[in-house]
C-alpha positions as CSV (number, residue, x, y, z in Angstrom):
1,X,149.1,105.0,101.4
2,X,149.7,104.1,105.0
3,X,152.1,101.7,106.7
4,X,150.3,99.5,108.7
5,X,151.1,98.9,112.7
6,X,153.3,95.6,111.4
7,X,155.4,97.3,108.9
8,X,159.1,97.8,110.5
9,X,160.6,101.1,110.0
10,X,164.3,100.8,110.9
11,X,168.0,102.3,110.2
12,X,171.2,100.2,109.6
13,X,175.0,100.4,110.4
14,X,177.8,98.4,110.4
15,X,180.7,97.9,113.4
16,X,183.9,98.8,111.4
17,X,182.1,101.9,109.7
18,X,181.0,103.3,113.0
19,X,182.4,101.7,116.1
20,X,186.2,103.0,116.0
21,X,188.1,102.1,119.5
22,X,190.0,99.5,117.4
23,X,192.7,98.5,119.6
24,X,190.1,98.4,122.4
25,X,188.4,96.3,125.0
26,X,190.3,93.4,123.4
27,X,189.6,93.7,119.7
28,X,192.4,92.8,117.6
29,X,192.7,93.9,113.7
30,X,190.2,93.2,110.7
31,X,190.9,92.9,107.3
32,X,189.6,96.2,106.9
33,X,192.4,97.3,109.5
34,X,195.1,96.1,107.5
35,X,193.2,96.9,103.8
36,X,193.7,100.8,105.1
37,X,196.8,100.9,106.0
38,X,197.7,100.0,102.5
39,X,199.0,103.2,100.4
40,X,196.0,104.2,98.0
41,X,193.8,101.5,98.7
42,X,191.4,104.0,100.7
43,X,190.6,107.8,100.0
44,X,193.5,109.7,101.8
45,X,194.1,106.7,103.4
46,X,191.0,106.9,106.0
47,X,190.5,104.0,108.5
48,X,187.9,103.4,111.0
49,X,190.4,103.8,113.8
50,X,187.8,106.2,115.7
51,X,185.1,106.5,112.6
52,X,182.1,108.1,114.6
53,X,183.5,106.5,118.2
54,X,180.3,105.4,118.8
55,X,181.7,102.5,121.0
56,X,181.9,105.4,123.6
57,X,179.3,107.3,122.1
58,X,176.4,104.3,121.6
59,X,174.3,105.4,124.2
60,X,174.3,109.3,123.0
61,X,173.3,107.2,119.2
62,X,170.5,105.2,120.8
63,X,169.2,108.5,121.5
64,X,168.3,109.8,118.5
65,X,168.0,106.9,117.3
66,X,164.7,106.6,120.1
67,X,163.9,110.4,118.6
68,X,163.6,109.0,115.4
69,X,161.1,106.8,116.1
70,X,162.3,103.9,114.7
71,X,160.9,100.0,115.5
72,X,164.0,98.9,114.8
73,X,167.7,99.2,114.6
74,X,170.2,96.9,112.3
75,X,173.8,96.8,113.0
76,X,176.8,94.6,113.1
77,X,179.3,92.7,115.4
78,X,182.8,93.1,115.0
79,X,184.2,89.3,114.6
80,X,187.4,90.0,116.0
81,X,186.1,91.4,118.9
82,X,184.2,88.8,119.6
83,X,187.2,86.2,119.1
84,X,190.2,88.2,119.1
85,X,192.6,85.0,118.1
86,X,191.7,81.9,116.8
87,X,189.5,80.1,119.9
88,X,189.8,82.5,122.1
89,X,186.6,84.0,123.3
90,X,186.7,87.5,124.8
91,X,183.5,88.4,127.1
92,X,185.1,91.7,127.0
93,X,184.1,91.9,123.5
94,X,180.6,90.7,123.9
95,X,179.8,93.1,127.2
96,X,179.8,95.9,124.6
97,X,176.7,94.2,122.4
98,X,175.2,93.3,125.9
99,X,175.1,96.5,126.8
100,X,174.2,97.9,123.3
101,X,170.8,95.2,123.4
102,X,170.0,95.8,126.8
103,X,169.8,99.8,125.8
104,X,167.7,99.6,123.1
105,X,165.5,97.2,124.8
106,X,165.2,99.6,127.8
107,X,164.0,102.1,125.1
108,X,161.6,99.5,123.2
109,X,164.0,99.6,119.8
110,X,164.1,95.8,118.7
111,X,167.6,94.6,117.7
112,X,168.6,93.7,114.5
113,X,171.8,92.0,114.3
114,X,174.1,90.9,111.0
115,X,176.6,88.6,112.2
116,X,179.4,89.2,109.8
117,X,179.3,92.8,107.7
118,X,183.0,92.5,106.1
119,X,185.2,92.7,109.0
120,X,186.9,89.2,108.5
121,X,189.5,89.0,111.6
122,X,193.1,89.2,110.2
123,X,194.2,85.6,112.6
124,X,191.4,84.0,109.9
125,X,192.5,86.2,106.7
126,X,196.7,85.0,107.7
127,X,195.1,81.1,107.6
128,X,193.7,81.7,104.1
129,X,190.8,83.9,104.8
130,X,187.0,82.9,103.1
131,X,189.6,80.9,100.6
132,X,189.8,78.3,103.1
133,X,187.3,75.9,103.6
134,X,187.8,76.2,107.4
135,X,186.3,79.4,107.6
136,X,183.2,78.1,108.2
137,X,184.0,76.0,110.8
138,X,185.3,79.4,112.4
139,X,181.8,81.1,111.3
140,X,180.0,78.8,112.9
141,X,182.1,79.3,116.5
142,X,181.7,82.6,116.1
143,X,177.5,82.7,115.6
144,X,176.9,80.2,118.1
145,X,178.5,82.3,121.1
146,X,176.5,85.5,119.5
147,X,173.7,83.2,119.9
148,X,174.0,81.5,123.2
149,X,174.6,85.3,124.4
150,X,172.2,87.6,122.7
151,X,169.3,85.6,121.2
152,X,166.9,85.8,124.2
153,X,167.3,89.8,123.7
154,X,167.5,90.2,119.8
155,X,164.9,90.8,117.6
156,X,166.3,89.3,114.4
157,X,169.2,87.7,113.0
158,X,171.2,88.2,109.5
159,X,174.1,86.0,109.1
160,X,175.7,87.7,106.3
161,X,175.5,91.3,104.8
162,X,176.2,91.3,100.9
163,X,178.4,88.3,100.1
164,X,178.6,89.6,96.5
165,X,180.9,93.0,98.2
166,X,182.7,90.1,100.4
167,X,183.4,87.4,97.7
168,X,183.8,89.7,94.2
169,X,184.9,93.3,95.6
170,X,187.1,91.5,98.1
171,X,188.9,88.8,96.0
172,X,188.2,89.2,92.2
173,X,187.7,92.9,91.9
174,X,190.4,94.6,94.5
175,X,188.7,97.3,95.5
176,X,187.6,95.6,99.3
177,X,189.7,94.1,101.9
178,X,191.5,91.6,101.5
179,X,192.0,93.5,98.1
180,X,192.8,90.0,96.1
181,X,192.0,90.0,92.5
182,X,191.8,86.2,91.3
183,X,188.4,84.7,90.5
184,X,188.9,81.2,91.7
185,X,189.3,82.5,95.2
186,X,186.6,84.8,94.8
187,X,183.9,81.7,94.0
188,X,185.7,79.9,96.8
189,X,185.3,82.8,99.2
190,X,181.2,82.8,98.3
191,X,180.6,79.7,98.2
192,X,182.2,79.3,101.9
193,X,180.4,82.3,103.0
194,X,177.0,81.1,101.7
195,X,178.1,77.7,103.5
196,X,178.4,79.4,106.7
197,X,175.2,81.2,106.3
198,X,173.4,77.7,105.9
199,X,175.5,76.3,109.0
200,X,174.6,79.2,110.9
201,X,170.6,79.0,109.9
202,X,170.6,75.5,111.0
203,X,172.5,76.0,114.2
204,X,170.1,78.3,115.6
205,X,167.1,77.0,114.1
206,X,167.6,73.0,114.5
207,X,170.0,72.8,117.4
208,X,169.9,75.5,119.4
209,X,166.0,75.3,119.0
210,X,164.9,79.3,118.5
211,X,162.2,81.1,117.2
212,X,164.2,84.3,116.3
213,X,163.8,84.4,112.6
214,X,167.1,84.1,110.9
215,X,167.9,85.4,107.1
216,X,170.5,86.7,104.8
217,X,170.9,90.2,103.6
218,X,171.9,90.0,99.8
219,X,172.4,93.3,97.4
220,X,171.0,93.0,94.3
221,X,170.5,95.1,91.1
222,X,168.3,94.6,88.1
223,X,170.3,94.7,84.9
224,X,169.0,96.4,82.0
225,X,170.8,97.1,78.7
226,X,171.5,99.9,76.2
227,X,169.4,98.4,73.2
228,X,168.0,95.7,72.5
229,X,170.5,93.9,70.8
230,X,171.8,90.2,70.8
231,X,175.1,91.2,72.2
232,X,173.6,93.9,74.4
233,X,171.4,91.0,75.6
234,X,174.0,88.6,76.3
235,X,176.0,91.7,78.6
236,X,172.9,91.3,80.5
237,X,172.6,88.0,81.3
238,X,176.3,87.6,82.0
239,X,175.8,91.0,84.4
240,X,172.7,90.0,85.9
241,X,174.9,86.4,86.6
242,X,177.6,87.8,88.2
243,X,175.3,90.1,90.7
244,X,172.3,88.4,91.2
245,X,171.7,85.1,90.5
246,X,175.1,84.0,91.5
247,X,173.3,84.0,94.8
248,X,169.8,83.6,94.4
249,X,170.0,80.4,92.6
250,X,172.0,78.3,95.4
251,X,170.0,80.4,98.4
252,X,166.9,79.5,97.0
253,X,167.4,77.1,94.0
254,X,170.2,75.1,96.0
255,X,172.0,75.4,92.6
256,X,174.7,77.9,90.9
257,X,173.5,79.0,87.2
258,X,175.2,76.8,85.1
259,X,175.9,79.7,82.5
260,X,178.0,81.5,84.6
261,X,179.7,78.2,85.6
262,X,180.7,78.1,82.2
263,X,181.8,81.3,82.0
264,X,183.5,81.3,85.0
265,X,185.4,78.3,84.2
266,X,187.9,80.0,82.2
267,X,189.2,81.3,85.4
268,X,188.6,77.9,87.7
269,X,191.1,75.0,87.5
270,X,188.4,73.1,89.6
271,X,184.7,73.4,91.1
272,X,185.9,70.2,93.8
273,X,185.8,73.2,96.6
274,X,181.8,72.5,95.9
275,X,181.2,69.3,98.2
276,X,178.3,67.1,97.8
277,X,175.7,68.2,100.7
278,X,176.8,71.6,100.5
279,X,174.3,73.3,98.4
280,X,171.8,71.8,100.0
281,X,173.2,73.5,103.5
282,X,173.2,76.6,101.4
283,X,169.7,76.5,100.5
284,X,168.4,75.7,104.1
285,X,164.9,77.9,104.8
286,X,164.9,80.9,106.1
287,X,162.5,83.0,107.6
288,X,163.4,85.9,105.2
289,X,165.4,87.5,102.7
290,X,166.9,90.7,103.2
291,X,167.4,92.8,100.1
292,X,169.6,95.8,100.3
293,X,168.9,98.2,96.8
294,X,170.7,101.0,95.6
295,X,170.5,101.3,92.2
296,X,169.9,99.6,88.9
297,X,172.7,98.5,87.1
298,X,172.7,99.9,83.0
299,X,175.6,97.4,80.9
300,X,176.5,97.3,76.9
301,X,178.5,94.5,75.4
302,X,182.3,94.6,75.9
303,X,184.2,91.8,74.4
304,X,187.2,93.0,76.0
305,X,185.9,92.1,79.5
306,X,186.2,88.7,80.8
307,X,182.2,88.3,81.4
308,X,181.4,90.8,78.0
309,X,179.8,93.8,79.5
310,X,181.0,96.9,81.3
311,X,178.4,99.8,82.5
312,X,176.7,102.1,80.1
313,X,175.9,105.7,80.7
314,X,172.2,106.3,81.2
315,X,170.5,110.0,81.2
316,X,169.3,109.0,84.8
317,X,169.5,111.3,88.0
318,X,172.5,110.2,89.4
319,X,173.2,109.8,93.4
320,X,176.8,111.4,94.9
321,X,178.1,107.3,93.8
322,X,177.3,108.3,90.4
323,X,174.6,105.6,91.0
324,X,171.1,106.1,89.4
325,X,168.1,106.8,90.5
326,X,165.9,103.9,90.0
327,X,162.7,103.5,92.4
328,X,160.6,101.8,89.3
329,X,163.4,99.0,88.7
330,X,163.5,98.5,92.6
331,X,159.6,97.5,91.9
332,X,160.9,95.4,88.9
333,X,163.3,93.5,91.1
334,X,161.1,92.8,94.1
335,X,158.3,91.4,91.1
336,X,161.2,89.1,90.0
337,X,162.0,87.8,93.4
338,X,158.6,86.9,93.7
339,X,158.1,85.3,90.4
340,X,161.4,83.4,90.2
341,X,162.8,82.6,94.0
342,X,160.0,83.1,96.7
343,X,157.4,84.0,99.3
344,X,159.7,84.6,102.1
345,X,158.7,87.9,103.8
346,X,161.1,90.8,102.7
347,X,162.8,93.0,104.0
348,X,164.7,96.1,102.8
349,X,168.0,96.4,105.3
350,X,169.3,99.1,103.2
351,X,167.9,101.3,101.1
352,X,169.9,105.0,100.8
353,X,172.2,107.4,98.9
354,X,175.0,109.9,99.5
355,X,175.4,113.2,98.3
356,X,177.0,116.3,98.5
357,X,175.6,117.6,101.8
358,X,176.7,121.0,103.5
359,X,176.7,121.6,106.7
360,X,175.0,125.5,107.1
361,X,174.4,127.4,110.0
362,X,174.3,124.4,112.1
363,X,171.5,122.5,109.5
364,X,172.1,120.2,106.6
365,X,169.0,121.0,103.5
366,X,169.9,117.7,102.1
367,X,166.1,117.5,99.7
368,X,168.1,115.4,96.9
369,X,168.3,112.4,100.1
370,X,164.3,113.6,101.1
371,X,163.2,112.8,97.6
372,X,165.1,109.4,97.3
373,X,164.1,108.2,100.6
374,X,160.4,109.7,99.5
375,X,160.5,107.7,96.3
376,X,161.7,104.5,97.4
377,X,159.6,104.0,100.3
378,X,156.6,104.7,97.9
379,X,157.5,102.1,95.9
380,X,157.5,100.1,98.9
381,X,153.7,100.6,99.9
382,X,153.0,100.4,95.8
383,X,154.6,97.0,95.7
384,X,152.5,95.7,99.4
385,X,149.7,96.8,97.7
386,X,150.5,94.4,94.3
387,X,150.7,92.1,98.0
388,X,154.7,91.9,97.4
389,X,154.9,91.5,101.4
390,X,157.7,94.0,102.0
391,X,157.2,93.6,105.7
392,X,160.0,96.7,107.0
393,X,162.3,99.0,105.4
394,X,166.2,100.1,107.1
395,X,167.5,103.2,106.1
396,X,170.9,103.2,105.2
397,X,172.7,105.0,107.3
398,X,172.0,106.4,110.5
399,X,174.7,108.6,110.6
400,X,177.8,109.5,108.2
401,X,180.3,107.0,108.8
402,X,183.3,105.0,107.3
403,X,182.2,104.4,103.6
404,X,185.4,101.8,103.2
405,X,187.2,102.4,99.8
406,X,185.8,106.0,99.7
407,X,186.8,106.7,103.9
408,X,185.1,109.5,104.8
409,X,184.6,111.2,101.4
410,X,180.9,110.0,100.9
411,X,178.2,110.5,103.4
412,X,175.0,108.0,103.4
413,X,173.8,109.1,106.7
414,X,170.5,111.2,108.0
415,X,173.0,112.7,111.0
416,X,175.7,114.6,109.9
417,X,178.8,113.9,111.5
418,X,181.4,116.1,112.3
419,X,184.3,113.6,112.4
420,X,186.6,116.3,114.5
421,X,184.0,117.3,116.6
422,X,182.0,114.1,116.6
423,X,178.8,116.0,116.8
424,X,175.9,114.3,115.3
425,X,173.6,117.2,113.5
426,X,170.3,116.2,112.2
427,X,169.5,116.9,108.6
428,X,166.7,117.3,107.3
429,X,166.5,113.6,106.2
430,X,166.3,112.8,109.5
431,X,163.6,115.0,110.4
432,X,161.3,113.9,107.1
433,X,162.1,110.3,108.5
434,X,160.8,110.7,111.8
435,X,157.7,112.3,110.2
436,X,156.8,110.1,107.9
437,X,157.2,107.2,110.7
438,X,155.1,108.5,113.3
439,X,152.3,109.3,110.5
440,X,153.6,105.7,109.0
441,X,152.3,107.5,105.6
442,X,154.3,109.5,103.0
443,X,151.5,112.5,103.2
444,X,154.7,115.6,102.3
445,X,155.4,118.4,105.2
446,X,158.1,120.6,104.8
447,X,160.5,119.7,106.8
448,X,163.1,122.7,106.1
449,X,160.8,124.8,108.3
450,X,161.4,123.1,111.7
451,X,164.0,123.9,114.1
């Protein structure tokens, strides 16, 4: 199957996971900068004080980036550059995104930006964070400068990356910055966050007036369960609540599933922090959805837990994450979008896995990452030809980077990066990738045989 001349073909990364020079051109701390320096909160408590430098380096990355052949790139600005304290604007800050768009425009790369991947600054996290309702006023600050400076030059907008990792791994789970574990602040912390997103939507669509399509990028796992069974049935539901509809339904439906409401409400002295208007905000069209898939998710009951599931062990080929995988339920859940939520085009903004690789006389064989990559992007052409209107595909991650909780442990990326050294080595991910772009069709080579 070919990829037609429309179909995007693009790589992702994110500005605390790559950017480093943290105390730099007027950027003041993230969350992320304080989470780390927090004794066992992060693999050998890694940071992303210099991660792969490319602040210094982005020219040097928009070069093999160019040599990959790529339509388009996806990456992230870091908030606190941007406004280093509360109000105060740094053009500092921007010059660097300036001069990042204006490169890969020079090189006919289109720009892909996600406002907000995580990095909350720490001035907003000390006046309650996502908690408080504020926050979006803040948001909103924040995207209409990026807009005001960048949106003649960019080719797409995504106001949020994964509010599911920013609301429940952040505040109810632990294991992301801020690192809060209470439930009532995580729903707060959503629901704020998919405030903002509607906010920013209509700023640049309604007010500011521009045609640059606008969209959210939302991770998202189909749930399956060990058996058949009532209980095992119920895990699902209350799994596939927590992970996916919890942000489907007020994105699309401009309503949260009432089941989880009630299951939440255990946990929630109130649901006031829900204004009227507000879900309607929340809902406010789009010109896409971007889906970022990893992996299915595989739950049995658990009375124990608070929502009555944990994960199951499945037989599946597991990713580096211990992750399985799942290219035939990444078809399921692109169906299901279709069915349930809507005809938005769709886009896959991340779509990767990280294993074991080993650097060997100066080459990286990494054919488990060639075969995942291989699979999933034939399920993309499958699905367009079921007319699923999967309109581009960004492989996650253009180089090994920051991989927060796990620091540099885990490596997502198609360059190898020696973090000492900072040499960025191809693998031979990277050279399949370019391949099967410039053919735009999956037809196999053997890639281990190039130089």
């Amino acid at each position: 199957m070919k990829f037609d001349q429309t179909f995007v073909f693009g790589t992702a990364t994110s500005s605390y996971q790559i950017e480093g020079a943290h105390n730099e051109g007027g950027r003041t701390p993230s969350i992320w900068d304080m989470f780390c320096d927090i004794p066992g909160r992060v693999y050998k408590q890694h940071n992303g004080d210099v991660a792969c430098n490319h602040y210094y380096r982005y020219e040097e990355d928009i070069q093999h980036i160019k040599r990959l052949g790529v339509d388009s790139y996806r990456f992230s600005i870091s908030w606190s550059r941007i406004f280093p304290q509360k109000g105060v604007y740094n053009p500092e800050g921007m010059a660097f995104y300036q001069n990042l768009v204006n490169e890969l425009k020079k090189e006919q790369i289109k720009p892909a930006i996600t406002l907000y991947h995580w990095d909350l600054p720490m001035w907003a996290h000390e006046e309650g964070g996502w908690v408080n309702r504020e926050s979006v006023e803040w948001f909103v600050d924040y995207a209409r400068v990026c807009f005001q400076e960048l949106d003649v030059d960019v080719d797409s907008w995504i106001t949020h990356n994964e509010p599911w990792c920013a609301g429940f791994l952040g505040y109810h789970q632990g294991v992301h910055a801020p690192g809060h574990t209470n439930l009532e602040e995580a729903l707060k912390a959503i629901h704020h966050i998919l405030l903002s997103h509607g906010r920013a939507v209509q700023l640049l669509k309604k007010e500011l007036g521009s045609k640059t399509p606008i969209g959210i990028t939302l991770n998202l796992s189909p749930v399956y369960s060990k058996t058949d069974s009532m209980n095992d049935q119920i895990a699902r539901n209350n799994a596939d609540g927590y992970s996916n509809r919890w942000f489907l339904d007020p994105v699309f439906k401009g309503a949260y599933p009432v089941d989880m409401m009630n299951l939440f409400a255990k946990y929630v002295h109130s649901y006031d922090f829900i204004q009227q208007g507000d879900l309607s905000i929340i809902a406010t069209e789009c010109d896409f959805l971007g889906i970022n898939f990893y992996s299915r998710a595989f739950v049995e009951f658990n009375a124990a837990n608070d929502f009555m599931y944990r994960g199951a062990h499945s037989d599946y080929q597991k990713t580096g994450m211990d992750w399985d995988i799942s290219p035939l339920e990444f078809k399921d859940l692109i169906r299901r979008i279709r069915q349930d939520y809507t005809d938005l085009p769709i886009y896959i903004t991340e779509n990767g896995a990280a294993f074991d690789d080993q650097l060997e006389n100066g080459r990286v064989h990494d054919h488990e990452r060639v075969d995942y990559i291989e699979q999933h992007l034939q399920a993309v052409s499958d699905l367009n030809e079921e007319g699923m209107n999967v309109q581009g595909y960004f492989l996650w991650s253009l180089m090994d980077n920051f991989e927060w909780s796990f620091g540099y442990d885990k490596r997502f990326g198609i360059l190898y990066v020696d973090f000492n050294s900072q040499e960025r080595i191809w693998k031979d991910s990277a050279y399949r990738y370019a391949e099967i772009i410039q053919q735009r069709s999956l037809l196999s080579s053997d890639v281990k045989e190039k130089v």
